[in-house]
DSSP file (Angstrom, degrees, kcal/mol; ACC not computed):
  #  RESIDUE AA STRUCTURE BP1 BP2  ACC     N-H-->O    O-->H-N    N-H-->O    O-->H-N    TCO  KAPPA ALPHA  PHI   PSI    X-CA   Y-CA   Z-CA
    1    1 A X              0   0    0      0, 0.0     2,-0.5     0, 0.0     0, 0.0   0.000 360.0 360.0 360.0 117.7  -37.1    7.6   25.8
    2    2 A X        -     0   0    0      1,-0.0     2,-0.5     0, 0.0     0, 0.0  -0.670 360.0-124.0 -98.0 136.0  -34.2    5.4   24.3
    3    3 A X        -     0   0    0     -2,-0.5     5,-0.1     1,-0.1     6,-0.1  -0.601  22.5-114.2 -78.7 129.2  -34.6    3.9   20.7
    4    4 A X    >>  -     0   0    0     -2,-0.5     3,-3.9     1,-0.1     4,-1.5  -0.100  29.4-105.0 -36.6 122.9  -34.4    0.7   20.2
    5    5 A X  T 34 S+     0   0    0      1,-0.3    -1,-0.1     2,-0.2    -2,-0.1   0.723 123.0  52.1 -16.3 -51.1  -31.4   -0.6   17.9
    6    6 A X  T 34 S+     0   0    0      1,-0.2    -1,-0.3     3,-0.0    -2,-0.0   0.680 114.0  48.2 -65.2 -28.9  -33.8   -1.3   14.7
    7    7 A X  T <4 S+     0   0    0     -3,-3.9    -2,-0.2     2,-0.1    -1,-0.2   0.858  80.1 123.7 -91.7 -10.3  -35.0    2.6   15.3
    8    8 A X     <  -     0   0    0     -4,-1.5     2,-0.6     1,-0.1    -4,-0.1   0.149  53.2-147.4 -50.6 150.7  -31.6    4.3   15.6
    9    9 A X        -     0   0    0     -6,-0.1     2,-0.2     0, 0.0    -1,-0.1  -0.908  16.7-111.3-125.5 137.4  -31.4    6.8   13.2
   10   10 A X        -     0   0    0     -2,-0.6     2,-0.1     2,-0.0     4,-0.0  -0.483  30.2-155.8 -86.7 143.0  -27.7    7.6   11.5
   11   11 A X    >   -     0   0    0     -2,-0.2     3,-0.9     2,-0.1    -1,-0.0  -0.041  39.9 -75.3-110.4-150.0  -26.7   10.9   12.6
   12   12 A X  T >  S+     0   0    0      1,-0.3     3,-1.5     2,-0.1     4,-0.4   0.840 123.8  67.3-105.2 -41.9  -24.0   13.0   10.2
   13   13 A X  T 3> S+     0   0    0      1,-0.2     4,-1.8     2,-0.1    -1,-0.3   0.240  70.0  92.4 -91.0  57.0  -21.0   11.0   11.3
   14   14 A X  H <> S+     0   0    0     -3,-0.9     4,-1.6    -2,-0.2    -1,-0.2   0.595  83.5  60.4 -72.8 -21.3  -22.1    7.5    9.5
   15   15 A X  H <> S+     0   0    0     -3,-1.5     4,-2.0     2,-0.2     5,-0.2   0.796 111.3  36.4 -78.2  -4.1  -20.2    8.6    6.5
   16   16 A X  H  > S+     0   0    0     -4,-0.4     4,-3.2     2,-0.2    -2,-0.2   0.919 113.3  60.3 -89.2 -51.7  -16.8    8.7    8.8
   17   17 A X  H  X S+     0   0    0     -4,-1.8     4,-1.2     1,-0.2     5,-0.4   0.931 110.4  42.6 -21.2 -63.0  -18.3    5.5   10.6
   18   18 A X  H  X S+     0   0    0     -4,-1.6     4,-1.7     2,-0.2     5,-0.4   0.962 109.3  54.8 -58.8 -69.0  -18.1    3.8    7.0
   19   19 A X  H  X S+     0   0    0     -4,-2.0     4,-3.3     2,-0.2    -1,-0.2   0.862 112.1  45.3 -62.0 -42.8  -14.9    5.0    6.0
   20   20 A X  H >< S+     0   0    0     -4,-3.2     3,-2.3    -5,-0.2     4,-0.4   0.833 111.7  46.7 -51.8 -93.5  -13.3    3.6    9.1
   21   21 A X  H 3X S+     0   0    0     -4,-1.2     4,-1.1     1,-0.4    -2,-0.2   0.394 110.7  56.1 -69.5 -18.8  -14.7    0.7    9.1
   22   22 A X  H 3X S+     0   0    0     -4,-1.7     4,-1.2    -5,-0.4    -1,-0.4   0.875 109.7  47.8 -59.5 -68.6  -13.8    0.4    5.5
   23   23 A X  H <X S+     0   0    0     -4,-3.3     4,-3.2    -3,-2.3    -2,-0.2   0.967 107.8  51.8 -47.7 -59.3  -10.5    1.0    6.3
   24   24 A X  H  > S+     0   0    0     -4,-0.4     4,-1.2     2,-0.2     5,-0.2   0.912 105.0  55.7 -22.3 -76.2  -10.3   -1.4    8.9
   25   25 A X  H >< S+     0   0    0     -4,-1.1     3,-1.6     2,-0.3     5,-0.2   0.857 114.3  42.0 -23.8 -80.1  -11.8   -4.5    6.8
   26   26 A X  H 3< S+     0   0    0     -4,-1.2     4,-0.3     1,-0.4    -1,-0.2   0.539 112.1  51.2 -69.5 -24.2   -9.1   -4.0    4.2
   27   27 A X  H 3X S+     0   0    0     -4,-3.2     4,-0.9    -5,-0.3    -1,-0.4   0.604 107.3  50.8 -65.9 -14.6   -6.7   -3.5    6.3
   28   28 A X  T << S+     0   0    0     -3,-1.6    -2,-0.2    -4,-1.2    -3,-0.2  -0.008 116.2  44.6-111.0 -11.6   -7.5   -6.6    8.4
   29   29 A X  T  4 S+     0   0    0     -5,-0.2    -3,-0.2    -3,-0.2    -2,-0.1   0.456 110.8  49.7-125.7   4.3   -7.5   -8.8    5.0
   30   30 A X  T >> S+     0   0    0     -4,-0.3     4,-2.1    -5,-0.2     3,-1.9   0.867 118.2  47.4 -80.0 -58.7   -3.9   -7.1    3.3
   31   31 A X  H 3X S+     0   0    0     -4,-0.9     4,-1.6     1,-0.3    -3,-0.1   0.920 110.6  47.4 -47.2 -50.4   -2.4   -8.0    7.2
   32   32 A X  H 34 S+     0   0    0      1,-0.2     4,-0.5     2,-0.2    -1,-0.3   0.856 119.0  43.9 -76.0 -16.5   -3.9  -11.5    7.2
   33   33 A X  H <4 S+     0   0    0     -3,-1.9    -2,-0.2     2,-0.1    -1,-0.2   0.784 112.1  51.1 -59.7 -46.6   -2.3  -11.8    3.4
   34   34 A X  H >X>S+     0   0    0     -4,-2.1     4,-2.4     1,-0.1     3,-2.2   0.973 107.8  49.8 -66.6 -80.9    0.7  -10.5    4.2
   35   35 A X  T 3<5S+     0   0    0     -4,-1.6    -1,-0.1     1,-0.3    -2,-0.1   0.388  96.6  65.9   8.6 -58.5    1.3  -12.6    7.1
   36   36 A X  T 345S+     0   0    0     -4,-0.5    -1,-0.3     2,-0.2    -2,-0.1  -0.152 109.7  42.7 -88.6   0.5    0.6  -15.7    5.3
   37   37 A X  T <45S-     0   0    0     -3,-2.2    -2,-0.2     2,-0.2    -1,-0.1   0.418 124.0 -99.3-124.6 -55.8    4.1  -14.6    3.2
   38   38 A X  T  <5S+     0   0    0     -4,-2.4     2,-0.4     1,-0.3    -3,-0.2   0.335  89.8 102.1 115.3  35.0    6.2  -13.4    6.5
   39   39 A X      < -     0   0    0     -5,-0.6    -1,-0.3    -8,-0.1     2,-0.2  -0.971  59.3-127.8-141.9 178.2    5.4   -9.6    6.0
   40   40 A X        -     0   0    0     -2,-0.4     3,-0.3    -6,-0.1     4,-0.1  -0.758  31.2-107.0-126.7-179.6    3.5   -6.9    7.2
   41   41 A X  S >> S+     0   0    0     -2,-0.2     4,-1.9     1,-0.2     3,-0.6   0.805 121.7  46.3 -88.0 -44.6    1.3   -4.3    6.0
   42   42 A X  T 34 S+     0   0    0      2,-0.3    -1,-0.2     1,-0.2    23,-0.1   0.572 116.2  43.4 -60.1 -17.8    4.1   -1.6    6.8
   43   43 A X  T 3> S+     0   0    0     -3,-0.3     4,-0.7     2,-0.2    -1,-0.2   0.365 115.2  52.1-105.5  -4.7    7.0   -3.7    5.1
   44   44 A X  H <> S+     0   0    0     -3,-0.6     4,-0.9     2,-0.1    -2,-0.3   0.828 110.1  51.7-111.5 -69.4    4.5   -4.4    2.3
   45   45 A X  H  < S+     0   0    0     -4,-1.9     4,-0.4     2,-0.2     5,-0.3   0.597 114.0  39.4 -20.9 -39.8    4.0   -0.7    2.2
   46   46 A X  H >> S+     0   0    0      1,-0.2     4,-3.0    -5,-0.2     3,-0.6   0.981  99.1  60.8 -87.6 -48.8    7.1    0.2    1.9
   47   47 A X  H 3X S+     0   0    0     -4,-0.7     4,-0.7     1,-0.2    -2,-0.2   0.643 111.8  54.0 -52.5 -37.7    9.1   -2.0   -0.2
   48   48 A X  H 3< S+     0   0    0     -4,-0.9    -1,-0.2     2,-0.2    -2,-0.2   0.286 100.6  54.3-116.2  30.9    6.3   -0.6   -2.9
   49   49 A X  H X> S+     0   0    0     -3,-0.6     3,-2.0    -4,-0.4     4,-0.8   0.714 108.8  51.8 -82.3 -79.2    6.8    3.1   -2.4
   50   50 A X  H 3X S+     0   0    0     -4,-3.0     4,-0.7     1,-0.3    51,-0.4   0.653 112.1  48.6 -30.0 -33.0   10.5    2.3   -3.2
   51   51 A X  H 3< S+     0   0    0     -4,-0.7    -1,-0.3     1,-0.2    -3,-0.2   0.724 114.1  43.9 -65.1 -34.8    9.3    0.4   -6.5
   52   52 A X  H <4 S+     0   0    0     -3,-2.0    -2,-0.2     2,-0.1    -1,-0.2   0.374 136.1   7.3-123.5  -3.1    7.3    2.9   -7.5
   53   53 A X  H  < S-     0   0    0     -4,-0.8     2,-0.2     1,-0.1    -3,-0.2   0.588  91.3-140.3-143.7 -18.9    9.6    6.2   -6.9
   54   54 A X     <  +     0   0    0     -4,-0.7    -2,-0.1    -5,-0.4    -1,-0.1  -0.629  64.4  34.2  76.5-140.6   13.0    4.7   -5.9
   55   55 A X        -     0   0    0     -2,-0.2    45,-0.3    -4,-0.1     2,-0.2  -0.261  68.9-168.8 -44.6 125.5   15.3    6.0   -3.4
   56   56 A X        -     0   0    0     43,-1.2    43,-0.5    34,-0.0     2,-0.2  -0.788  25.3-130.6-103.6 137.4   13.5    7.5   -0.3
   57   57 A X     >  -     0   0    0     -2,-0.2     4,-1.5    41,-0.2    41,-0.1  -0.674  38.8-110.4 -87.5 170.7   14.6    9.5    2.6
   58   58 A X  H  > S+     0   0    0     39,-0.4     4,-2.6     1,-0.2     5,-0.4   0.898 124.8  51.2 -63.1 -27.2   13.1    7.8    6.2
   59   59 A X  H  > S+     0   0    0      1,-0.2     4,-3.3     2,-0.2     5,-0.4   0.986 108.8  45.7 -74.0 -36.5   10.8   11.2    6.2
   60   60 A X  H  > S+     0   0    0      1,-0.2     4,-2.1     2,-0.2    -1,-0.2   0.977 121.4  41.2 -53.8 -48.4    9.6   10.6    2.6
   61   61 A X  H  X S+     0   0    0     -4,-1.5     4,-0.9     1,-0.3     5,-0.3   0.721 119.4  42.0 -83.4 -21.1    9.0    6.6    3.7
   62   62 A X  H  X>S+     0   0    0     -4,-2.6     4,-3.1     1,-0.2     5,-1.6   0.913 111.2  54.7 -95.0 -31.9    7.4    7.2    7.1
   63   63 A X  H  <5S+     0   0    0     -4,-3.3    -2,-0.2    -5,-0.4    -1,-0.2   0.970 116.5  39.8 -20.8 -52.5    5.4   10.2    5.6
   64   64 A X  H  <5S+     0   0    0     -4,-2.1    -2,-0.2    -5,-0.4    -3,-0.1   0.730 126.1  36.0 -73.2 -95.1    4.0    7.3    2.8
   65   65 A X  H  <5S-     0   0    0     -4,-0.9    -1,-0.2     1,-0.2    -3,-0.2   0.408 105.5-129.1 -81.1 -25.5    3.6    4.3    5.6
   66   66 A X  T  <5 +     0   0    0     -4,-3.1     2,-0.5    -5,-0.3    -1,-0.2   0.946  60.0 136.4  75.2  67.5    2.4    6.7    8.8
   67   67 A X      < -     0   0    0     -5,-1.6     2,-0.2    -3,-0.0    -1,-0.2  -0.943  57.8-116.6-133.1 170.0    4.7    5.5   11.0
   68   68 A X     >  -     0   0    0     -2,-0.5     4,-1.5     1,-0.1     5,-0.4  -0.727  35.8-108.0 -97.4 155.6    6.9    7.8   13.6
   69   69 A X  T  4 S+     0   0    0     -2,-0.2    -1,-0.1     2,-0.2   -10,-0.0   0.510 116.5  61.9 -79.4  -2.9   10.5    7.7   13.0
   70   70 A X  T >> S+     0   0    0      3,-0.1     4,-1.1     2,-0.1     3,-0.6   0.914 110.3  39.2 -74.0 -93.7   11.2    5.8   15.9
   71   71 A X  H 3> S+     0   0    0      1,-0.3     4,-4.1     2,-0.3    -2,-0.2   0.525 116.1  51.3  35.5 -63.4    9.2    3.0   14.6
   72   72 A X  H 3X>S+     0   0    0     -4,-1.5     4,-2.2     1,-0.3     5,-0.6   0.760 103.9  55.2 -84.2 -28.2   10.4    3.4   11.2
   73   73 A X  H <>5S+     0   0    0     -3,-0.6     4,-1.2    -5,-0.4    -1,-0.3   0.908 109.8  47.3 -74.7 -15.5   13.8    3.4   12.1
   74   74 A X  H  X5S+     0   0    0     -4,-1.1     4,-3.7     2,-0.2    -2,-0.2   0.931 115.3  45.2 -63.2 -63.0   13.4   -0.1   14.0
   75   75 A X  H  X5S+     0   0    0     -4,-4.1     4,-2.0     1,-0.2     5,-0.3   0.943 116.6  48.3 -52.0 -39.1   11.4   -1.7   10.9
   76   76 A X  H  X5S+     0   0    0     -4,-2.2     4,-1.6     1,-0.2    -1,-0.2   0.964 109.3  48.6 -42.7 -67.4   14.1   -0.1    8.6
   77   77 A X  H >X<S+     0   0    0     -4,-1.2     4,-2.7    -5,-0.6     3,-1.1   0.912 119.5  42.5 -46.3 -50.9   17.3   -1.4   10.7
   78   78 A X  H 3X S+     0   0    0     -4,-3.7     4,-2.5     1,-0.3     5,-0.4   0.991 113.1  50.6 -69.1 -49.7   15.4   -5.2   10.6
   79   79 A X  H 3X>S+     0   0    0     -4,-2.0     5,-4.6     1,-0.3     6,-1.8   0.721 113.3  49.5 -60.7 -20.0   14.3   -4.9    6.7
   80   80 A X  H <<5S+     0   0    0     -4,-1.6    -1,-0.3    -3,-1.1     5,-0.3   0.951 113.3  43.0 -96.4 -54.1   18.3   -3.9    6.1
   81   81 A X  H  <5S+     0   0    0     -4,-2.7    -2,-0.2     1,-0.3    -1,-0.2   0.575 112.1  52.3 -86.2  -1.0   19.6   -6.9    8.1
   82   82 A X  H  <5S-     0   0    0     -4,-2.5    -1,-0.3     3,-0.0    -2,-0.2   0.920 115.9-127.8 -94.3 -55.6   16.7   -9.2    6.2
   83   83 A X  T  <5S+     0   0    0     -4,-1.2    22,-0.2    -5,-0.4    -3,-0.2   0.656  74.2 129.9  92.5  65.1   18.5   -7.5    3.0
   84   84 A X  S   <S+     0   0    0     -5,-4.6    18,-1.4    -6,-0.3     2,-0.3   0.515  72.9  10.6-111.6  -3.2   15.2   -6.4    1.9
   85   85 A X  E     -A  101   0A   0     -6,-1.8     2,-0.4    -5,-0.3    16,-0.2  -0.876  67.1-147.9-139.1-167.8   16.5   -3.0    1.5
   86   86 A X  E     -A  100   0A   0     14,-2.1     2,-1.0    -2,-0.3    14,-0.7  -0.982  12.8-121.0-150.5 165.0   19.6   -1.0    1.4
   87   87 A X        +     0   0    0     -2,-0.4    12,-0.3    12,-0.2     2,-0.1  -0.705  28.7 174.1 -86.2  80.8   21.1    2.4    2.2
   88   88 A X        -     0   0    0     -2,-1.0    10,-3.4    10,-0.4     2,-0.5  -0.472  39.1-104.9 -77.9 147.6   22.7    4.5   -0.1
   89   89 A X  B     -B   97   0B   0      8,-0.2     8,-0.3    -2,-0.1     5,-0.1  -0.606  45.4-115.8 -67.7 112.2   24.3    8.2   -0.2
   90   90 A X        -     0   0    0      6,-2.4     6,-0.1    -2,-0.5   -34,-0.0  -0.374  22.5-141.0 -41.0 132.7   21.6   10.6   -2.3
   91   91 A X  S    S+     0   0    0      3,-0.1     3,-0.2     1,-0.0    -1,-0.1   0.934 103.6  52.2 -63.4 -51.2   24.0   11.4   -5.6
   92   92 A X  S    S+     0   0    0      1,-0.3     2,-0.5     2,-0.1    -1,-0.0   0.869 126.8  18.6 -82.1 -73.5   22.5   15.1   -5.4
   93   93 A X    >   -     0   0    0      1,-0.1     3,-1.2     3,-0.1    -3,-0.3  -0.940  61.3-160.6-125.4 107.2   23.4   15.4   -1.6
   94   94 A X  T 3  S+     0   0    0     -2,-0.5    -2,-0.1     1,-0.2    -1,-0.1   0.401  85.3  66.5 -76.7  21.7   25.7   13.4    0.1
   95   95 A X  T 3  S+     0   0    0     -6,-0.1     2,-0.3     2,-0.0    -1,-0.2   0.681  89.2  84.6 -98.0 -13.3   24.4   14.0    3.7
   96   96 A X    <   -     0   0    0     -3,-1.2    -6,-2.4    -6,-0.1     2,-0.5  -0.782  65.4-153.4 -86.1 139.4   21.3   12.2    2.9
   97   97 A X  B     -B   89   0B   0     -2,-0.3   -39,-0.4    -8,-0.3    -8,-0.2  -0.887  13.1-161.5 -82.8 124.8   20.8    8.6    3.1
   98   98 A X        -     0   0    0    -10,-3.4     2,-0.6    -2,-0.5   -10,-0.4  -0.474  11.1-133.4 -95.3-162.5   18.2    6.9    1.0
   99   99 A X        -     0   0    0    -43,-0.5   -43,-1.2   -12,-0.3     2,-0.2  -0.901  27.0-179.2-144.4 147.2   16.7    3.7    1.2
  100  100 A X  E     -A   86   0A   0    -14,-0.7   -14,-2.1    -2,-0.6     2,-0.3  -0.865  31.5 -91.4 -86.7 144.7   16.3    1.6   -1.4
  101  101 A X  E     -A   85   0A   0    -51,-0.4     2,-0.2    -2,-0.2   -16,-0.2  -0.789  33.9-144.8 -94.2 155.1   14.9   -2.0   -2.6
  102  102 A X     >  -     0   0    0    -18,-1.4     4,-3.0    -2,-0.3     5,-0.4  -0.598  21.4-120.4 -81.5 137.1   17.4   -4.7   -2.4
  103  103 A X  H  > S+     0   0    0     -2,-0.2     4,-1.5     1,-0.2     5,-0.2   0.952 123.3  59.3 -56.9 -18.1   17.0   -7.3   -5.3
  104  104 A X  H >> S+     0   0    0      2,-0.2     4,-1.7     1,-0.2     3,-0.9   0.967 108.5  44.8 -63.6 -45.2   16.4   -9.6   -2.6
  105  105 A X  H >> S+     0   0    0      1,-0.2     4,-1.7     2,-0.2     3,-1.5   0.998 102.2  63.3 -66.4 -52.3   13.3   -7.2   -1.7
  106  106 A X  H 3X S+     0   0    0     -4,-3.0     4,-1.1     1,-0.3    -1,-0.2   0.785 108.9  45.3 -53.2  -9.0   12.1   -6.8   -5.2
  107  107 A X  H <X S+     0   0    0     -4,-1.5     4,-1.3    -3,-0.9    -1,-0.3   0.725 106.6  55.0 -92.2 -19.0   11.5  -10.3   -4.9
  108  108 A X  H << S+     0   0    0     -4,-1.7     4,-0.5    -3,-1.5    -2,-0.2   0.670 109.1  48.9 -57.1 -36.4   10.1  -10.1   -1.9
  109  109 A X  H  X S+     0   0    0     -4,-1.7     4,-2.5     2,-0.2    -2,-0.2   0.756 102.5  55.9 -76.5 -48.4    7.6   -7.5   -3.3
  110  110 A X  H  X S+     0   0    0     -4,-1.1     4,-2.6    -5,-0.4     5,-0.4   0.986 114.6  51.5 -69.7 -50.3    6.4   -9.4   -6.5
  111  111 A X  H  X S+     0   0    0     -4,-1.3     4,-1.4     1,-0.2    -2,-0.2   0.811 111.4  38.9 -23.3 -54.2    5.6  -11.9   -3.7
  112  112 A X  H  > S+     0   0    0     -4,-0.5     4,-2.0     2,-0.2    -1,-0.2   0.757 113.3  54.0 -92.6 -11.9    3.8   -9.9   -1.3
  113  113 A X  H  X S+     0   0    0     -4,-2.5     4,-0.7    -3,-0.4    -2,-0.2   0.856 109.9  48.6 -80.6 -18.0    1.9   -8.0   -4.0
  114  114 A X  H  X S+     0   0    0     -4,-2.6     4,-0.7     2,-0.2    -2,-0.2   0.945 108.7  59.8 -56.6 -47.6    0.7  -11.7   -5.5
  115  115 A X  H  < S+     0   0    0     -4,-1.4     3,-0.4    -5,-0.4     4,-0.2   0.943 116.7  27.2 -36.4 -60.3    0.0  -12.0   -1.6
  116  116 A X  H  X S+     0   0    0     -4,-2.0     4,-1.0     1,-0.2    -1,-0.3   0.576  86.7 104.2 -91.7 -15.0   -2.7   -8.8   -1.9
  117  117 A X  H  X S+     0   0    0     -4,-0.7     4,-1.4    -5,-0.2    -1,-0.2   0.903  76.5  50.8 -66.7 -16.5   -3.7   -8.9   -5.0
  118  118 A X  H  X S+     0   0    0     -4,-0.7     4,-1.7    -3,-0.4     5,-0.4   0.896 110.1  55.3 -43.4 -49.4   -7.1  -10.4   -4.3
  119  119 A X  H >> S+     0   0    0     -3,-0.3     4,-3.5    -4,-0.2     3,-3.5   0.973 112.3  43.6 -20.3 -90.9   -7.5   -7.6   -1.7
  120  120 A X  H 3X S+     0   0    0     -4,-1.0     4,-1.7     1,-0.3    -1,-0.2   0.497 113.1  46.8 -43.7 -29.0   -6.8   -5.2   -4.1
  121  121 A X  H 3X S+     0   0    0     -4,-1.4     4,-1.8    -5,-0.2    -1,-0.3   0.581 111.8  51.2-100.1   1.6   -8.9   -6.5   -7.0
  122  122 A X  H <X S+     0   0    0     -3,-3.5     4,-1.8    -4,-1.7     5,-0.3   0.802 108.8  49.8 -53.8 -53.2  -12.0   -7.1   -4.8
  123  123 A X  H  X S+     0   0    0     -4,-3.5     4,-2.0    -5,-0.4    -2,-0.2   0.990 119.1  41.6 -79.8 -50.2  -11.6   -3.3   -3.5
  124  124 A X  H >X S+     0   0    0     -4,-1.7     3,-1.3     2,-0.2     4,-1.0   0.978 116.7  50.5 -36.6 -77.0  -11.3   -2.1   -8.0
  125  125 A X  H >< S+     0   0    0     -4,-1.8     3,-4.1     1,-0.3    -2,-0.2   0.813 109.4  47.9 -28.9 -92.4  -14.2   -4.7   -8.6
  126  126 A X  H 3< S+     0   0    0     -4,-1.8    -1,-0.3     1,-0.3    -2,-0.2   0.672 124.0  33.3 -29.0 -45.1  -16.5   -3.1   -5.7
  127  127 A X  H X< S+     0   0    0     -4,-2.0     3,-1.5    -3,-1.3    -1,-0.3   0.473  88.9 178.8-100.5  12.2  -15.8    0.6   -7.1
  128  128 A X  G X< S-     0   0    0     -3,-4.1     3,-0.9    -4,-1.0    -1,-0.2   0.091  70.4 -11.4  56.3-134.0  -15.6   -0.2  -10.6
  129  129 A X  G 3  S+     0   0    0      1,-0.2    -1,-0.3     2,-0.1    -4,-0.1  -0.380 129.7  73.0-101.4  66.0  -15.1    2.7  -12.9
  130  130 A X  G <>  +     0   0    0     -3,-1.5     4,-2.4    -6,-0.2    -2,-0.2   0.298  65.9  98.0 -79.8 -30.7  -15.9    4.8   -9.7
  131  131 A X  H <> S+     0   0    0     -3,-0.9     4,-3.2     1,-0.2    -2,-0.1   0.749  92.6  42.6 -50.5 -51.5  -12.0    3.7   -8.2
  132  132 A X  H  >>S+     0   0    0      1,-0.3     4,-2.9     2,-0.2     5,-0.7   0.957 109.0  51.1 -61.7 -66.9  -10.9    7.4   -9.8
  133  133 A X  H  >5S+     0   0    0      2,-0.2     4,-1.4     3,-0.2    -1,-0.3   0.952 112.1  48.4 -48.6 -39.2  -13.7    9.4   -8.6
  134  134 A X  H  X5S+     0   0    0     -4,-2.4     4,-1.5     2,-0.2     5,-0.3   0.932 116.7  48.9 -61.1 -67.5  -13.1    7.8   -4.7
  135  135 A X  H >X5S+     0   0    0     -4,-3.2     4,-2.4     1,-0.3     3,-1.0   0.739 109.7  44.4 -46.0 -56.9   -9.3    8.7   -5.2
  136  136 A X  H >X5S+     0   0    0     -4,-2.9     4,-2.4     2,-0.3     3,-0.6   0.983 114.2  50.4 -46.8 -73.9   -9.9   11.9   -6.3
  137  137 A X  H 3X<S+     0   0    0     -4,-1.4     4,-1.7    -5,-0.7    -1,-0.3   0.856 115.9  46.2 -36.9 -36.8  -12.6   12.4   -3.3
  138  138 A X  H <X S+     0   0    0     -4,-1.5     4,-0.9    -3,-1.0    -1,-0.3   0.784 112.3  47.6 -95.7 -19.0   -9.8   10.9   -0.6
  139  139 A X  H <X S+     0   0    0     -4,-2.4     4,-3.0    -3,-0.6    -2,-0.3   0.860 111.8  50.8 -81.4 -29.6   -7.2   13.0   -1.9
  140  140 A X  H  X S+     0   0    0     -4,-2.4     4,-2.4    -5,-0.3     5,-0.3   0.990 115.8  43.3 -77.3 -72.8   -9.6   16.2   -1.8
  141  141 A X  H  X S+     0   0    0     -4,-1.7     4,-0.9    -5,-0.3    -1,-0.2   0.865 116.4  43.7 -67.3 -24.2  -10.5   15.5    1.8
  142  142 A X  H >X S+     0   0    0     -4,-0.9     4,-1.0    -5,-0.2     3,-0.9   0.967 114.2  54.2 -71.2 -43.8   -6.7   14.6    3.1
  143  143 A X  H >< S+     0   0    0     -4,-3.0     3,-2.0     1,-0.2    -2,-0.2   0.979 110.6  44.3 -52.6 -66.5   -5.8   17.7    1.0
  144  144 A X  H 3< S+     0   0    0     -4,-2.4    -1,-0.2    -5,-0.3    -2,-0.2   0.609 118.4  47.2 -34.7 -25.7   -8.7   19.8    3.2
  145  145 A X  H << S+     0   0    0     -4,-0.9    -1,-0.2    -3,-0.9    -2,-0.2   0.546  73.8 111.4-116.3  11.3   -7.4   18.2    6.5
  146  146 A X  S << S-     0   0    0     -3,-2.0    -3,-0.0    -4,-1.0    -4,-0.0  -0.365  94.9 -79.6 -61.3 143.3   -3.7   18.6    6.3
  147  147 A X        -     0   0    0      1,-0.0    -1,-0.1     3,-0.0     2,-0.1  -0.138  49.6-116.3 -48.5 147.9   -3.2   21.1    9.1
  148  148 A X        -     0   0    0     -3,-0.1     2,-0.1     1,-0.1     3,-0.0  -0.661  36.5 -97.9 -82.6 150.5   -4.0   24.8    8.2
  149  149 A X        -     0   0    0      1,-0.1     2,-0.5    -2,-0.1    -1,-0.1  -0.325  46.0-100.4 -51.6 133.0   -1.2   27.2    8.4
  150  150 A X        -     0   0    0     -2,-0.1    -1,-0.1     1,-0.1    -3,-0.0  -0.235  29.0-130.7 -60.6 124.9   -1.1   29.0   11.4
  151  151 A X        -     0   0    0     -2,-0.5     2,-0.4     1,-0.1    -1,-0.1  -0.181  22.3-130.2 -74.0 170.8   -2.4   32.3   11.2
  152  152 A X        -     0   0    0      1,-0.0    -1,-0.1     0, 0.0    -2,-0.0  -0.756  28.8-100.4-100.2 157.0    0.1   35.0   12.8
  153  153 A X        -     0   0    0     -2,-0.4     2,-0.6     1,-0.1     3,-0.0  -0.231  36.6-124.4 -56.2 149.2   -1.2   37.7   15.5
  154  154 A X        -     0   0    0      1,-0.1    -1,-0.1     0, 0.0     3,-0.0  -0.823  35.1 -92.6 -88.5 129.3   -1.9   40.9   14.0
  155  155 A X        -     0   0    0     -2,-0.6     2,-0.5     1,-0.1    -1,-0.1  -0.069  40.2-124.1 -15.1 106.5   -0.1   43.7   15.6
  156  156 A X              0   0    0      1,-0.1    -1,-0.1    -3,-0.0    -3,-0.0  -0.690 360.0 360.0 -77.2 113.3   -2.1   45.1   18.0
  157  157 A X              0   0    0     -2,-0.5    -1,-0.1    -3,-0.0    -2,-0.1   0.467 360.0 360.0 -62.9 360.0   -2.7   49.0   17.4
């Protein structure tokens, strides 16, 4: 006998259902913000990982933004020729490049964060003084679902 829409009953994954669709939303009103400037949500992303730690290697910055290095290495190459970032040699180790913001990007950045800040103080407002307690809760569960180490075979006697 199939239940009717109104009777469906939510079965154990509604909390992932919500967190998607949570994600989604806010991601779907930073993009339409962003836009509305001449960025994206990834170039927007990036430019304030670089504020906020400085010089990056691509692993650090595609790590933070979830992009593949293919990808990353496209947006990069266009974001260098926009001269919203730049490249530099790591002082520690000169075989690494880092990435940098360009001043042209830090202006770019006070820009795009004006862009999202509604977003952003909507999504505070809505968890109040909860905002800590979520973080804490999404860093606990990303920590718990980074792959486990593999174990190795045991020696067979």
């Amino acid at each position: 006998m199939a239940a009717s829409a109104e009777g469906c009953v939510p079965d154990g994954d509604e909390p992932l259902r919500l967190l998607s669709l949570v994600e989604r939303t806010l991601t779907a009103r930073l993009e339409e913000a962003l836009r509305a400037r001449g960025s994206s949500l990834d170039q927007w992303r990036i430019l304030r990982l670089l504020a906020d730690r400085g010089g990056c290697t691509m692993t650090a910055v595609a790590d933070h933004v979830l992009l593949l290095a293919p990808k990353l290495s496209k947006l990069v190459d266009r974001m260098v020729a926009a001269n919203l970032l730049l490249r530099r040699r790591d002082h520690t180790d000169r075989r690494r490049v880092l990435i940098v913001l360009s001043p042209r990007g830090r202006a770019a950045l006070a820009d795009w964060d004006e862009a999202t800040a509604a977003v952003r103080a909507q999504f505070r407002d809505l968890l109040g003084p909860d905002v800590e307690t979520f973080e804490a809760l999404l860093r606990r569960l990303q920590g718990g679902l980074l792959p486990a180490a593999v174990p190795l075979e045991q020696p067979r006697a």
